[in-house]
N, C-alpha and C positions, 0 to 999 in steps of 0.2 A: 504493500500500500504506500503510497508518495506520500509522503509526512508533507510536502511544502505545497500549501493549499493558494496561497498568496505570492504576490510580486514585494512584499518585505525581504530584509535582509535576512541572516539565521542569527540570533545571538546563541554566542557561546559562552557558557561559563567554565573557567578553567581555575582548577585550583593548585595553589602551592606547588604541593607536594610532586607534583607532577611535573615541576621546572629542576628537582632533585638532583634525577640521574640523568648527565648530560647526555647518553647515550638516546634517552626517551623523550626529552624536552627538543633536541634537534630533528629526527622525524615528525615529532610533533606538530612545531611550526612550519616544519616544512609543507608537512596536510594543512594545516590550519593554511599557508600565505596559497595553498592550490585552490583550497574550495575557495576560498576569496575571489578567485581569479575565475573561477568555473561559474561562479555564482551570479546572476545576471545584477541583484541589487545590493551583493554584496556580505560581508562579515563584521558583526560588531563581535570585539572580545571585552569579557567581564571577566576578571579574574579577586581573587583572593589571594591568601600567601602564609596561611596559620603556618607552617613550618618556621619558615624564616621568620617569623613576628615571634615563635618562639624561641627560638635560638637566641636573636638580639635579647629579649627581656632575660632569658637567663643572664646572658653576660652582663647585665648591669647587675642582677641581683633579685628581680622583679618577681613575682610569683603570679603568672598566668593561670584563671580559671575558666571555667566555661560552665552553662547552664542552659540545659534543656538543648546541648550544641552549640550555642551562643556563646563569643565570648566576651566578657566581663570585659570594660575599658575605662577602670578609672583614672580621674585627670592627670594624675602622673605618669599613666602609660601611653597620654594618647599622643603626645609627641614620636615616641620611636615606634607604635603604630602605622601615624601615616607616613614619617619617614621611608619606615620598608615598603607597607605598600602602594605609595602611590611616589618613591620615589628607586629603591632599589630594584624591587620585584616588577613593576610599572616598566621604568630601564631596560631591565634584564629582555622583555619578552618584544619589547621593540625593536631594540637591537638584534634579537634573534630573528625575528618577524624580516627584519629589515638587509639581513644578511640571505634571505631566500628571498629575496626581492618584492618581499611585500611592502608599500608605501603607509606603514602603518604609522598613527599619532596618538602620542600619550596624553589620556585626558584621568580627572576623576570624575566621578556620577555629578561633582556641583559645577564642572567647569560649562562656561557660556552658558548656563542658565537652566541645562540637558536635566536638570530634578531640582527638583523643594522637598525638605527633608525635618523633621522635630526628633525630639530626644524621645525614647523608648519610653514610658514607664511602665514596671513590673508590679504582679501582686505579692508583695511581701519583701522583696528587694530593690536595690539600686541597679541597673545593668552599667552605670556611667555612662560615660560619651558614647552611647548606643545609640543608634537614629535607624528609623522608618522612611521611605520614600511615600511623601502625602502627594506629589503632583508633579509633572515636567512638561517639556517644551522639545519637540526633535526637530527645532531647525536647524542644529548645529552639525546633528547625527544625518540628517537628509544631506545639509551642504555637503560634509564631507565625504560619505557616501556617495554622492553624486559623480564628484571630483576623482571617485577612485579611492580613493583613501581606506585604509582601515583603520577604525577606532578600535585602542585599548583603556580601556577603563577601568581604575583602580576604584575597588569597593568606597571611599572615602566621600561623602557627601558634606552639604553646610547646613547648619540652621539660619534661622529668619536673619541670625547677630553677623553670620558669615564664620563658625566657630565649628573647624570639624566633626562631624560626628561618624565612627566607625558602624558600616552598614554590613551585615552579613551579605555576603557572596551570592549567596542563595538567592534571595529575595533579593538581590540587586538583579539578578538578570531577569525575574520575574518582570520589575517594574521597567527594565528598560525593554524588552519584549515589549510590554502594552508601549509604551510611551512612544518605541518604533516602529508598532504597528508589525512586529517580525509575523515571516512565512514559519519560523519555526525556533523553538529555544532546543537548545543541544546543554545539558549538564554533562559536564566529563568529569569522570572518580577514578578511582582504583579498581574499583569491578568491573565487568562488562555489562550491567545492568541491576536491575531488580533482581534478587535470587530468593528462590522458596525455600523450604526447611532442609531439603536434600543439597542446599546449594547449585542448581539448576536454573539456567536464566528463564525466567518468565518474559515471555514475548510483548504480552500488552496485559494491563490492569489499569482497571480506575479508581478513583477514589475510597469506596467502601472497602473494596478489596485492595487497598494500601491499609487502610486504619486496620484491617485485621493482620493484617501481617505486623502490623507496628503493638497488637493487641498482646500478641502469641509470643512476639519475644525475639520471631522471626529478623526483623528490622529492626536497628537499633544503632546508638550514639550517634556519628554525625551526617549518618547515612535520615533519619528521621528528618531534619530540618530539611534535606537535599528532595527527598522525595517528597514533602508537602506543597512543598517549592513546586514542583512540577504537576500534583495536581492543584496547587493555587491557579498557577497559569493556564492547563486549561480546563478550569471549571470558569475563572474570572475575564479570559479575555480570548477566548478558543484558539489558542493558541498554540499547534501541536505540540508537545513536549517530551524529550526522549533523553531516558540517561544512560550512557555510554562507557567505554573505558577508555582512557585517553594512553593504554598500555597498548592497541590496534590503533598508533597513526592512520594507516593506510585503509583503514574501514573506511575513514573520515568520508573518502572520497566516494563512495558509491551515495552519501546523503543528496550529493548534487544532481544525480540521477534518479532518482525517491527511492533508492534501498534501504531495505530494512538494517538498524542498527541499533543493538543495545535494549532497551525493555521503549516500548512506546506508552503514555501516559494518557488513555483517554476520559471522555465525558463519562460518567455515571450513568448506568442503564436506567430511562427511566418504566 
């Protein structure tokens, strides 16, 4: 079945972990700057970087948490937060981008206007400089799109003050899918999809049949956020949504053709 229903771009979400092994991060972008190229309106990237955001806070001393997948960012972290990622990790995947000849541009979620973003609040905690995407604007992501371009986008969003606030990964390429009107959102992890209790990739599931999988035990830590993320998007903006392994670069390439890739995220039977 074609996952790409529309003349939108594909946002992809890529995380950290996956810029690690130089071995896998170089075929990586390598798919990543083709389907750019194969793709008539083109590739937005959204990335994250928890590895490296961990690594840096250990070396200061800092003691990184996470909750419900989430991680905690209070004010004294959020400095070498967006440092890494919307300045080293941002870097890293541009210039790799840019070395297979993709014409990519480093932005974050607040730059030229691309989202509007508030502080998180929790039931019973502080999350910190945690922010939600409440609203955006894709003239910036159409211009450059237009132009050829690829946009890289570090998780990093602002408030109303202009005062960083760290966006989960996740839900960032949810809201920039709606706000770009994407043909399709691509999450890329460490697995090759959705896997049931035998560890077996399941092909397609929706919504109810994620929450029991997350029910059982089945699904679980940061793989939870990753997959609601995917049915947010298309329950909320029909948005196909399909998560992958970013460990098969060379899958990447049959998306551009509507092959099947990875677990596909549909609507809810009703």
């Amino acid at each position: 079945m074609n996952i790409l229903p529309g003349n939108g771009p594909i946002v992809v979400k890529l995380g950290g972990a996956a810029l690690d092994d130089p071995a896998i991060s170089t075929l990586l972008l390598s798919s990543l700057a083709d389907l750019h190229r194969a793709l008539p309106s083109g590739l937005v990237l959204v990335h994250g970087g928890g590895s490296a955001v961990d690594r840096q806070l250990a070396l200061l001393g800092l003691k990184s948490e996470k909750r419900h997948g989430i991680r905690l960012t209070p004010p004294d972290h959020l400095d070498q937060i967006v440092g890494v990622l919307a300045g080293l990790v941002n870097t890293n995947i541009v210039g790799g981008l840019a070395a297979h000849g993709a014409p990519a541009v480093g932005m974050c979620l607040g730059s030229g206007g691309l989202t509007t973003a508030s502080k998180v609040v929790a039931d019973g905690y502080d999350p910190g400089r945690v922010g939600a995407i409440t609203g955006g604007d894709p003239t910036i992501l159409r211009a450059l799109l237009l132009a050829g371009f690829l946009p890289v986008l570090s998780s990093i969003a602002f408030d109303a003050e202009g005062v960083p606030l760290n966006v989960n990964a996740d839900d960032a390429a949810v809201a920039i899918a709606k706000i770009a009107r994407a043909s399709a959102l691509l999450l890329l992890t460490d697995v090759p999809g959705v896997l049931d209790a035998s560890k077996h990739l399941i092909p397609q599931i929706d919504g109810p049949g994620v929450e029991r999988l997350i029910a059982d035990g089945t699904v679980t830590g940061g793989m939870i956020p990753k997959i609601r993320a995917a049915v947010q998007a298309t329950e909320t903006t029909g948005v196909p949504a399909v998560i992958a392994s970013w460990n098969q670069p060379k899958d990447l390439g049959a998306l551009a053709r509507g092959g099947a890739v990875g677990t596909r995220i549909v609507p809810r039977r009703l």
